[in-house]
N, C-alpha and C positions, 0 to 999 in steps of 0.2 A: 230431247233434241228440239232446238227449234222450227218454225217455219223456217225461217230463214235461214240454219241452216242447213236442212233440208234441201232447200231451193236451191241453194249453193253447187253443192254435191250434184246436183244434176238442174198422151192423152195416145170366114173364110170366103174374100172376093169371090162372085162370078166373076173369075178373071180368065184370061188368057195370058201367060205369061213368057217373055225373053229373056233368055241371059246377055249381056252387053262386055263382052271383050273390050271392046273400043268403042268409047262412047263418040257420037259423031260433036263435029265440035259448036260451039254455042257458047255462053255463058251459066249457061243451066246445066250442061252437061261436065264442063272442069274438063276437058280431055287433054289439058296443056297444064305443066307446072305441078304435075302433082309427087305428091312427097315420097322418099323413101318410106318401104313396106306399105304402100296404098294398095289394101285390097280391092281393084279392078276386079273382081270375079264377084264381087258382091253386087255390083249393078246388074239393074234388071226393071225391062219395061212391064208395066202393068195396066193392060183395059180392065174395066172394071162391066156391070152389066147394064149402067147408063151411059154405055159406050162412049166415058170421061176415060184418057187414060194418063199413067203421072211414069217420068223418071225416077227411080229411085237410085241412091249410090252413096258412098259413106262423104263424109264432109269434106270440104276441102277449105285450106286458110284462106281461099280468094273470096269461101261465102261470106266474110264479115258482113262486107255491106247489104246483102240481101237478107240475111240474118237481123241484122240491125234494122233495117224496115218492117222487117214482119214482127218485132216484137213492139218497137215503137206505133206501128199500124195497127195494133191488135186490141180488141175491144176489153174496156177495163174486169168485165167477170171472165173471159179468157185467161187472162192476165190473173186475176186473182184465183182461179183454180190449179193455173199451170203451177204456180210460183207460191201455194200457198198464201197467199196474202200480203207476199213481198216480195215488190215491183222491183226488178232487176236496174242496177245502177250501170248504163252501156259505157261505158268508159274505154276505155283502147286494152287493158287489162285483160278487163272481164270479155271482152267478143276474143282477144287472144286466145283466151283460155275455153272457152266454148268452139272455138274452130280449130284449133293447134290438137290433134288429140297424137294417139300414139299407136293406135288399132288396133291393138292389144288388150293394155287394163282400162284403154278408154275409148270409145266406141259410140258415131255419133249416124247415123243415116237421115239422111235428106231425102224429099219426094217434091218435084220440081212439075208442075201441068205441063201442057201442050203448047202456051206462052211463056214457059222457063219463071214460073211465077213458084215462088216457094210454097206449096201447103200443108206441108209436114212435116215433123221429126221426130226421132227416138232415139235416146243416147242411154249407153251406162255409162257408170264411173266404180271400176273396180275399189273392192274397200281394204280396208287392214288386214281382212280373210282374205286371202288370194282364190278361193273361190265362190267369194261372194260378190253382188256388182246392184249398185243402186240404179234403178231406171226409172224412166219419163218419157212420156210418151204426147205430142200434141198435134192435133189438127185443124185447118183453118175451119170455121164452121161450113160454110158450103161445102166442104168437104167430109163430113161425119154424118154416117151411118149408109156408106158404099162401102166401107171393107176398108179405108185404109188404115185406121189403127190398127186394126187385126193382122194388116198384112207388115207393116214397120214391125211391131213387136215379133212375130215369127218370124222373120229375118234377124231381127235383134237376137232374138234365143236362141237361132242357128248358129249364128256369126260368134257368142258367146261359148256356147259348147265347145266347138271346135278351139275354144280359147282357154279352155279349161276349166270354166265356171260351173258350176251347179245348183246356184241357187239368186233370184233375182227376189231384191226386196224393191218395196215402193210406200211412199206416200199421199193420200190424198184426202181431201174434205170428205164427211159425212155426209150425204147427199149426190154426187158428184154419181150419177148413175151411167156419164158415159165411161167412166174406167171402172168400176164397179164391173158394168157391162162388157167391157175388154175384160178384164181379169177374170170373169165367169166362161166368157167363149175362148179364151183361149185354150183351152183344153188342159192346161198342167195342173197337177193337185196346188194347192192351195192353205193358206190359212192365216188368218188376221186378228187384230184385234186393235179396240176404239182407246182414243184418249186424248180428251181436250178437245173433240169435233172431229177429229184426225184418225184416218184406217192406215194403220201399220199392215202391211201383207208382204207375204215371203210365198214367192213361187219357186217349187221345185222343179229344177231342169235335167233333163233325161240323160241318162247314160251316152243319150248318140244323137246326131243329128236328126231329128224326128219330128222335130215340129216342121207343120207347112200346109196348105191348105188341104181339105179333106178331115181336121178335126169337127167342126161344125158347120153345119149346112149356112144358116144366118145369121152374119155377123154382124153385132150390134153395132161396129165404129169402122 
């Protein structure tokens, strides 16, 4: 498979955490317009322990434009680690298809600061196995290494379980020590292997909803 399409198909806080029934309204928060079967029970505010704290909630089709900023804004090894090496064509298409999901076999959360400013997301993209599911994980760098990769992807693996999946694959560079570093703390068995510069890894997901913080003390993302 290529980088590309790879890229295609789809980077444990001190925290204190809220669940958000009704997010209050803003443009960060989406609390207007959202789509059939929007799981609202997956928002949830989160402080972290340099008392920074982010929204989190699954995607909504009104983030094109702020989506579309943060990749066009994003510094080019960002860019080349997210995306393996190939730079996303933003065309009206492709942000459809990254915001339009179906919460189900496709599954995107966003993490918005305390200026409704985007600094994160984690998505799968169910595959041919119905319970398998490609994921990606990224964060703006002022924001890596407080816990929110750790905290997007346990949320991702909750929200996944409960959807019937079992097992998350991913791709990433050789080298690329902050998902390395995610994929080691998050607690699920594991295993991988290299080809072309590239770590193929397939994480197993648990029987139950069980991931969540409390697996390790300090989170490398």
């Amino acid at each position: 498979m290529s980088a590309a399409d790879r890229s295609r198909r789809s980077s444990v806080p001190a925290v204190t955490a809220r669940r958000e029934h009704h997010a209050p309204g803003g443009g960060s928060h989406g609390s207007a317009g959202r789509p059939q079967g929007y799981p609202a029970e997956l928002a949830v505010d989160v402080r972290f322990a340099d008392n920074r704290h982010v929204h989190i909630r699954p995607i909504l089709p009104s983030d094109a434009p702020t989506l579309a900023a943060a990749i066009a804004g994003a510094d080019a090894e960002t860019l080349r680690l997210r995306f393996l090496g190939w730079r996303p064509v933003l065309d009206d298409a492709t942000l459809r298809y990254l915001v339009e999901v179906d919460y189900r076999r496709r599954l995107a959360l966003v993490a918005f600061d305390s200026a409704g400013h985007g600094v994160g997301v984690a998505r799968y993209e169910g595959g041919p196995d119905e319970a398998v599911a490609e994921i990606a994980v990224a964060v703006a760098p002022d924001w890596r290494g407080v816990g929110l990769g750790y905290r997007l992807l346990t949320m991702l693996g909750e929200a996944a379980v409960a959807r019937g999946f079992r097992q998350f694959v991913a791709s990433y560079f050789v080298g690329n020590s902050d998902v390395e570093g995610l994929v080691k703390a998050c607690g699920l068995p594991y295993r991988s292997q290299v080809s072309q510069g590239v770590v193929e890894v397939q994480l197993a997901l648990p029987a139950t909803e069980s991931l969540g913080p409390g697996v390790v003390p300090q989170p490398p993302a």
